[in-house]
C-alpha positions in Angstrom: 0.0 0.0 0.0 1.6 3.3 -0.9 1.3 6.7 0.9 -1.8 7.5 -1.6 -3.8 4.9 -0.9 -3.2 5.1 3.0 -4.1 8.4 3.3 -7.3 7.6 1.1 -8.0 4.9 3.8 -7.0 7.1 7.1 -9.6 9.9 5.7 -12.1 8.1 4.5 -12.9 5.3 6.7 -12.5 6.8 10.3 -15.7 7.4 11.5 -15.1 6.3 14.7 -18.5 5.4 15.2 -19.4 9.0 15.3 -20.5 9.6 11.7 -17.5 12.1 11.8 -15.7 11.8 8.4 -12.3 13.5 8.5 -11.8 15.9 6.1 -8.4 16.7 4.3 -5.9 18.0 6.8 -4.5 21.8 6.3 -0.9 21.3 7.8 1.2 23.5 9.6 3.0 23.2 12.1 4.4 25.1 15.1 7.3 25.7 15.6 9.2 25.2 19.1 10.2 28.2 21.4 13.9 28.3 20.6 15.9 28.5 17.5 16.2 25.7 15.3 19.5 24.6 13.8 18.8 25.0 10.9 20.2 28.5 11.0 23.5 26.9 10.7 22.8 24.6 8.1 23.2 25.7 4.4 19.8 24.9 2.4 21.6 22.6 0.2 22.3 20.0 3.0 19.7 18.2 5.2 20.2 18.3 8.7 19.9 15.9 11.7 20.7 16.1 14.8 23.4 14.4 16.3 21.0 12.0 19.2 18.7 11.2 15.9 21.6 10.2 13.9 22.9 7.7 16.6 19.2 6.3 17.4 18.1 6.0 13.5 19.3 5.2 10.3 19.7 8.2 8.5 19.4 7.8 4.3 22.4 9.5 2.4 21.3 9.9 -1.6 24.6 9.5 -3.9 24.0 10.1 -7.2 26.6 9.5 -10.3 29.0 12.1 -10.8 28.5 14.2 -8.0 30.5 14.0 -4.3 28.0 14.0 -1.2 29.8 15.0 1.9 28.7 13.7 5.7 29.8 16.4 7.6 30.4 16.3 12.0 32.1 19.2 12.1 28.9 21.2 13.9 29.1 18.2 16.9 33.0 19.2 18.0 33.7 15.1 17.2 36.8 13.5 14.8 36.0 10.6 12.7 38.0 7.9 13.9 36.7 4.8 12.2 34.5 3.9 9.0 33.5 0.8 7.4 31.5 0.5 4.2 29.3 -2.6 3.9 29.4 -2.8 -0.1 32.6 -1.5 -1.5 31.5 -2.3 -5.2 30.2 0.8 -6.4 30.6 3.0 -3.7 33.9 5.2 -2.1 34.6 7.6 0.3 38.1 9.7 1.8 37.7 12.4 4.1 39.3 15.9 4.5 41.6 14.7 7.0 43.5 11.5 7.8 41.2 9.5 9.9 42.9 9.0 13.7 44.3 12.5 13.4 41.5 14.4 15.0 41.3 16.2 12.3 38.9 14.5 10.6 35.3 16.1 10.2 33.7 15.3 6.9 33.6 12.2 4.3 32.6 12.9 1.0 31.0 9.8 -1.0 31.1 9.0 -5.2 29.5 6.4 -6.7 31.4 4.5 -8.9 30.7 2.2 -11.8 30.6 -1.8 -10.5 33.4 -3.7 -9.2 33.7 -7.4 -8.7 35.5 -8.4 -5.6 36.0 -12.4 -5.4 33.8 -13.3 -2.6 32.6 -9.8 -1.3 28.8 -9.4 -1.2 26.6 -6.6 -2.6 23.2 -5.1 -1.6 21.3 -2.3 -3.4 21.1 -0.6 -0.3 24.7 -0.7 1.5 25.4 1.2 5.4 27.9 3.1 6.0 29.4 2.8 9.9 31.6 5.7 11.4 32.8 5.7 14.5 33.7 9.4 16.0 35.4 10.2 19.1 34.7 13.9 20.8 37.2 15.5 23.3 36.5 14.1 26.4 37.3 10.6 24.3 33.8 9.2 24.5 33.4 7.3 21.3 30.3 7.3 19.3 28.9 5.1 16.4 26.6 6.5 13.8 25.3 4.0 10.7 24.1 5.6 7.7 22.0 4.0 4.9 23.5 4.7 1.3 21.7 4.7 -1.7 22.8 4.8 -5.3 19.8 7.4 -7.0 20.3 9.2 -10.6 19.5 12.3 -9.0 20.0 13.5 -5.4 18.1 16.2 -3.3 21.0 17.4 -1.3 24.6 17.8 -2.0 25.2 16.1 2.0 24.1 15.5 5.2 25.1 17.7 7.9 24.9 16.0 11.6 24.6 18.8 13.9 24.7 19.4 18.0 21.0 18.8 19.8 19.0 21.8 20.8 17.1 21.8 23.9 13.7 23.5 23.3 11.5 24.2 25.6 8.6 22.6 24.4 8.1 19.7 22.1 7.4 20.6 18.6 3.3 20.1 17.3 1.2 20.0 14.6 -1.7 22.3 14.2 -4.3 19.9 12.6 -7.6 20.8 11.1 -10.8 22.5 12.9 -7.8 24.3 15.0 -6.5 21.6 17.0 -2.9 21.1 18.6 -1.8 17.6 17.9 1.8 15.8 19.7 3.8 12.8 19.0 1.9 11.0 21.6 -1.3 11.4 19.3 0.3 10.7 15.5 1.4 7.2 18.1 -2.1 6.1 19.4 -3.9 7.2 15.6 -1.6 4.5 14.7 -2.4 2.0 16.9 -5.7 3.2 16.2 -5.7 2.8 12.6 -3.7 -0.9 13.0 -6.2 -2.1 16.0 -9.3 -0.9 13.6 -8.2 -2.3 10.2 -7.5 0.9 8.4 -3.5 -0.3 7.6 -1.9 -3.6 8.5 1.4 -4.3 11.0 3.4 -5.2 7.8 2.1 -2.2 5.7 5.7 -0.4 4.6 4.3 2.9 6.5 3.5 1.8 10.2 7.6 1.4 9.9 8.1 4.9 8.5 5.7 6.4 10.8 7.6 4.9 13.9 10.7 6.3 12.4 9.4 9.7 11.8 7.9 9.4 15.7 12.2 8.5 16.9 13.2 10.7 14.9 11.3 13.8 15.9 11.4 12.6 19.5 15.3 12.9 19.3 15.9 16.1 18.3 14.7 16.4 14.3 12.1 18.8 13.8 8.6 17.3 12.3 9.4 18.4 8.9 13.2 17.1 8.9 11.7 13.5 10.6 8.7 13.3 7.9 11.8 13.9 5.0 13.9 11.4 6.5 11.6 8.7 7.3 9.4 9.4 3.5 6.6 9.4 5.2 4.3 12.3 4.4 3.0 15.0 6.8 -0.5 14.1 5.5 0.1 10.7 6.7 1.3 11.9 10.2 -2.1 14.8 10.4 -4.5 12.4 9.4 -3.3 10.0 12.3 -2.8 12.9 14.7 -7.2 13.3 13.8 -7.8 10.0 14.2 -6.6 9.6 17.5 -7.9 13.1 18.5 -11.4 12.2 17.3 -11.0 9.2 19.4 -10.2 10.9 22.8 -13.9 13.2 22.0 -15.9 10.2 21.4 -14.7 9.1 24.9 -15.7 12.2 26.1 -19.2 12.6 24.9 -19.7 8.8 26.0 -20.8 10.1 29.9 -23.2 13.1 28.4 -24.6 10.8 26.0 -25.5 7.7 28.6 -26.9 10.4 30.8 -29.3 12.6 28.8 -30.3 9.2 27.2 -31.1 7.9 31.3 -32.9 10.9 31.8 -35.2 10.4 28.9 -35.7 6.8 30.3 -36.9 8.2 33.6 -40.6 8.2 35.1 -41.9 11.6 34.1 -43.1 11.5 38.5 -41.5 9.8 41.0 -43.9 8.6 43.5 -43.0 7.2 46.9 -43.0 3.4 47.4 -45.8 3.5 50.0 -47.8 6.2 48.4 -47.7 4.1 44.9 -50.9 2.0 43.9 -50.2 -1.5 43.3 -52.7 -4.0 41.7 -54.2 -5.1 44.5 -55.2 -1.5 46.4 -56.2 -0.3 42.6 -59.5 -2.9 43.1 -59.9 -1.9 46.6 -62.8 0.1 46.9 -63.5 1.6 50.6 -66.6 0.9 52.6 -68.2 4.0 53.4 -70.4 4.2 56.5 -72.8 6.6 57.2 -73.6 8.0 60.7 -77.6 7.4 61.1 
């Protein structure tokens, strides 16, 4: 199932049980008290931050002819060690002889095929580097390498985490705030409901996108890095948000509908006629 037809399913079958139909997301998204990175980051490189690029596997494009550099120089670390999983059509150097300390970018070419007896190839290689910052705390990051025609970006820039002081949110349709925590339970939503399988391709890229973003990436950089689309990541965000106001009308709805139910008087248990004081009819006596 591709991102289309998900997104046809996430906005078209989620009633909820409310006969609520969601409509088509407007998507924006606000933006976190402090200032991004990004402001260091030249627009031809993507950025991530250095926590999401240990946690995550970060995509790296390389296309033919061109050089695409990994640069650590923003995160005050050396590159101390790389290996590269499919040496075939892929290599690297760096600016700086790796060990020295000196170290702070690779630059990647694709090249055309090589056969090395007994090596192994993959159409999607990873790319291990191992950096070491001042204090000598070493640090691994793996990076997933693909050969494409065409690239994006010229690199990938890993850059120092930010504290901000509140979690980044979207601002989803009918002007409502939506977190992580609610893009999470739409998707188990969606899976527990049928709307999208455990094995559909973009429950995985969502639960990227949700690491990513929880480790420093801002919710447009995760959505780019995991391909997922912010449509995706809205309409989830509803569906779990439509949820949570079901559950709340629940109580109002059982007790307007007990009220209705209720004996228009109430009339005290002794004071209320039963079958057999309905035939009683009293004597009457008259004084002669």
């Amino acid at each position: 199932m591709n991102q289309n037809t998900i997104i046809s399913t996430f906005l078209g079958a989620a009633f909820l049980g409310t006969g609520m139909l969601l409509a088509s997301p407007q998507v924006s998204i606000a933006q976190p008290a402090s200032a991004s990175t990004n402001s260091l980051v030249p627009a031809a490189y993507r950025s991530v931050s250095d926590r999401a690029a240990r946690q995550t596997l970060s995509t790296v494009e390389i296309a033919p002819g061109r050089t695409t550099a990994i640069d650590f120089s923003h995160t005050n670390q050396a590159i101390a060690y790389v290996l590269l999983g499919d040496s075939s059509r892929i290599v690297y150097t760096a600016n700086a002889q790796l060990g020295s300390a000196q170290a702070k970018t690779l630059f990647l070419r694709q090249i055309q095929q090589l056969r090395f007896p007994g090596a192994t190839t993959a159409p999607v290689t990873t790319l291990s580097v191992q950096t070491i910052d001042p204090t000598g705390q070493q640090h691994l990051y793996t990076f997933n390498l693909v050969l494409t025609n065409r690239s994006q970006y010229v690199g990938l820039m890993v850059v120092a985490d930010t504290p901000t002081d509140r979690p980044e949110q979207l601002v989803v349709s009918r002007d409502r705030t939506a977190t992580l925590t609610d893009v999470e339970s739409g998707l188990a939503i969606a899976i527990r409901k049928g709307f999208t399988s455990r094995q559909d391709p973009v429950v995985e890229s969502v639960r990227q996108f949700l690491a990513l973003a929880r480790n420093g990436s801002t919710i447009k950089e995760a959505a780019n890095q995991a391909n997922v689309s912010l449509s995706v990541v809205t309409a989830l965000a509803e569906i779990a948000l439509d949820e949570r106001l079901v559950r709340s009308l629940r109580p109002v709805a059982n007790a307007t509908q007990s009220e209705m139910t209720k004996p228009k008087e109430t009339i005290a248990p002794d004071l209320h006629p039963t079958r057999q004081n309905a035939r009683f009819k009293p004597t009457i006596q008259v004084k002669q």
